[in-house]
C-alpha positions in Angstrom: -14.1 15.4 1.6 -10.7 14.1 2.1 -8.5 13.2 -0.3 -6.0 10.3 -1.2 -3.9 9.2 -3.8 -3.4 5.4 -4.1 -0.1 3.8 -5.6 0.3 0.2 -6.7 2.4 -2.0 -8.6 0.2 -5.3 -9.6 -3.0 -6.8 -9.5 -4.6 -3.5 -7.5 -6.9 -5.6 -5.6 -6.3 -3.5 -1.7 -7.0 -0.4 -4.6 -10.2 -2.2 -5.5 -11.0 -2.8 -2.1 -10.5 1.0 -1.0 -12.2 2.0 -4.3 -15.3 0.3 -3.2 -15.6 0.4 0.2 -14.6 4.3 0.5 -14.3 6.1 -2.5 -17.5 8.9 -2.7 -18.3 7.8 0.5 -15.8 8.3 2.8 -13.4 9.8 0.9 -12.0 10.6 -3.0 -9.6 8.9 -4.3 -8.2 11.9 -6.4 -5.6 9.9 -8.3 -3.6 6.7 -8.4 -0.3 6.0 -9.3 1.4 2.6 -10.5 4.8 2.2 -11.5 3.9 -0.9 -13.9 2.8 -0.1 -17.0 1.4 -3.2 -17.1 -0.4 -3.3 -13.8 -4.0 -5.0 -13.8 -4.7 -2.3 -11.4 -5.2 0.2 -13.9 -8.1 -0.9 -15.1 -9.7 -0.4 -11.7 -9.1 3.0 -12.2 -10.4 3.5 -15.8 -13.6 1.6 -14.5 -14.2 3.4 -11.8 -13.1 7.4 -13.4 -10.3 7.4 -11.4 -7.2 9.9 -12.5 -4.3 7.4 -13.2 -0.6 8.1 -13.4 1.7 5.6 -14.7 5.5 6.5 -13.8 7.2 3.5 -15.4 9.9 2.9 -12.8 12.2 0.9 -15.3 12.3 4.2 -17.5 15.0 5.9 -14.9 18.2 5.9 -14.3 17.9 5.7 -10.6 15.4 5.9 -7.5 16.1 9.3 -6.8 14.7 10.3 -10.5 11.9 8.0 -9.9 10.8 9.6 -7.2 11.0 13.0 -8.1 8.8 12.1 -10.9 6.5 10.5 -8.7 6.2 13.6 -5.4 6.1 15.7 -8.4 2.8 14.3 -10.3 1.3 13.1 -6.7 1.7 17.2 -5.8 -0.1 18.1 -8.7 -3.4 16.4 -7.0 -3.1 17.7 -3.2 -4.1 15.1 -1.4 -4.1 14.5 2.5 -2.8 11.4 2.2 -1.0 8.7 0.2 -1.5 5.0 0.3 1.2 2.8 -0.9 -1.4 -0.5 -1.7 1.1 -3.0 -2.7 3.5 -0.8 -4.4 6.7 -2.6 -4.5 9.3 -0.1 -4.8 11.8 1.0 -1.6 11.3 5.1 -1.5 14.2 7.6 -1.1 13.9 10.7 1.3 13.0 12.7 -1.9 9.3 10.7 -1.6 9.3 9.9 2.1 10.0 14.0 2.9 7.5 15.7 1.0 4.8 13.1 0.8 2.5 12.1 3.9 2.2 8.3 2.9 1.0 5.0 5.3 2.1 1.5 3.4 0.0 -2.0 4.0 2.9 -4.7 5.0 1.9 -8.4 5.3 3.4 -9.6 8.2 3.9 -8.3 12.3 6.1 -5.9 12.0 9.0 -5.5 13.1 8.7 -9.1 11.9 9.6 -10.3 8.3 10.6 -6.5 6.7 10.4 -6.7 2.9 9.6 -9.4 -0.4 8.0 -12.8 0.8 6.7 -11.5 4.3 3.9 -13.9 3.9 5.9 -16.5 3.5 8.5 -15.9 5.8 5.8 -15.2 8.7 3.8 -18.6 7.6 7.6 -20.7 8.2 8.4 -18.7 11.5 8.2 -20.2 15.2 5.1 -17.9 16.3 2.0 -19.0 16.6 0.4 -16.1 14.7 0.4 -13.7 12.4 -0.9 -11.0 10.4 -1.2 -7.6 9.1 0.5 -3.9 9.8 0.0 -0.1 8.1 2.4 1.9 8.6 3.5 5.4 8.6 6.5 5.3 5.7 9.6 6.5 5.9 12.9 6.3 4.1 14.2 3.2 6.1 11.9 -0.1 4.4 8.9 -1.4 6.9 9.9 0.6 10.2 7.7 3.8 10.4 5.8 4.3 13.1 2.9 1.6 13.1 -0.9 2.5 12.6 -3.1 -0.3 12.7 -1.9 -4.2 13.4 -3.8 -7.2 13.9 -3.5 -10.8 13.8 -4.4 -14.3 12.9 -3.5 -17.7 14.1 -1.6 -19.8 12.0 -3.3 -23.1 13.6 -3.4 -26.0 11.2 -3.6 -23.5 8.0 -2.0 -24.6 4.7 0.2 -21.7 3.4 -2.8 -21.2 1.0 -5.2 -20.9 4.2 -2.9 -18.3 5.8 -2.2 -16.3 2.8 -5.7 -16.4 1.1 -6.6 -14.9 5.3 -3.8 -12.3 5.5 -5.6 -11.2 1.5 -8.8 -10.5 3.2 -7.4 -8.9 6.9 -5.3 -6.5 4.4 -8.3 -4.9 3.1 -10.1 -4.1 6.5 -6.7 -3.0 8.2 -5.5 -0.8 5.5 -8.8 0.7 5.3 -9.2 1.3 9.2 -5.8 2.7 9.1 -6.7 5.1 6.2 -9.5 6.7 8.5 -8.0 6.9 11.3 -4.9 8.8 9.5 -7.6 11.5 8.1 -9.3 12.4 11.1 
């Protein structure tokens, strides 16, 4: 079986998603990783037996020491693939060279790069919009794109839309996992 690790920064709910939808079924998640000690996330993992890493990101004098930290501990686990599931950090090469990784991004990217995607794609002239995973790489939001799809934005509040993009997150980011570990 297939492994992944899983990193996240806040409420962990894509990691609750992937936890029940795949984990022991379709794959293991063999560790996961938050940079918040404070994360709501972690209790996902100490529910479901999960191995949990917490690399507190405001412990380091920079991102390059962060992310050694981080490539070193993920290492330890040899996994096939890493999921960045709302992990809100910007990775150096030291992460983005030695770690396969795919990140969930809530907008049409190239669209809206970065913080407030949601909102940004919500105020913009298109008609639609939606969800992308992504290979990552050292540049923020611009590796090569795995899975992407869309909603119409027609006659939704900002609640509507955002409470949608929530749910299209879950399905795309797992699709995307699967399709990275065949």
């Amino acid at each position: 079986m297939k492994k992944i690790a899983v990193l996240f920064s806040g409420k962990g709910t894509n990691f609750a998603y992937i936890t029940k939808h795949l984990h022991n079924k379709k794959l293991k998640i063999a560790v996961a990783l938050t940079n918040n000690p404070n994360a709501d996330g972690i209790a996902i993992a100490k529910e479901n037996n999960i191995p949990l890493e917490i690399v507190d990101s405001k412990a380091y004098v920079n991102r390059e020491e962060f992310d050694t930290i981080v490539v070193d501990r993920l290492k330890h686990y040899s996994v096939d693939l890493t999921v960045l599931a709302g992990f809100m950090r910007i990775l150096t090469p030291i992460f983005t060279d030695s770690i396969k990784s795919i990140n969930l991004h809530p907008s049409l990217l190239p669209r809206h790069k970065g913080l407030h995607a949601i909102e940004r794609s919500y105020e913009d002239e298109f008609s639609s919009g939606g969800v992308t995973v992504h290979f990552v790489t050292s540049k923020l939001d611009d590796g090569e794109i795995i899975e992407q799809e869309s909603i119409k934005k027609d006659n939704l509040t900002l609640t509507e839309y955002s409470n949608k993009i929530y749910i299209l997150e879950k399905e795309v980011l797992s699709k995307a996992i699967l399709k990275v570990l065949k």
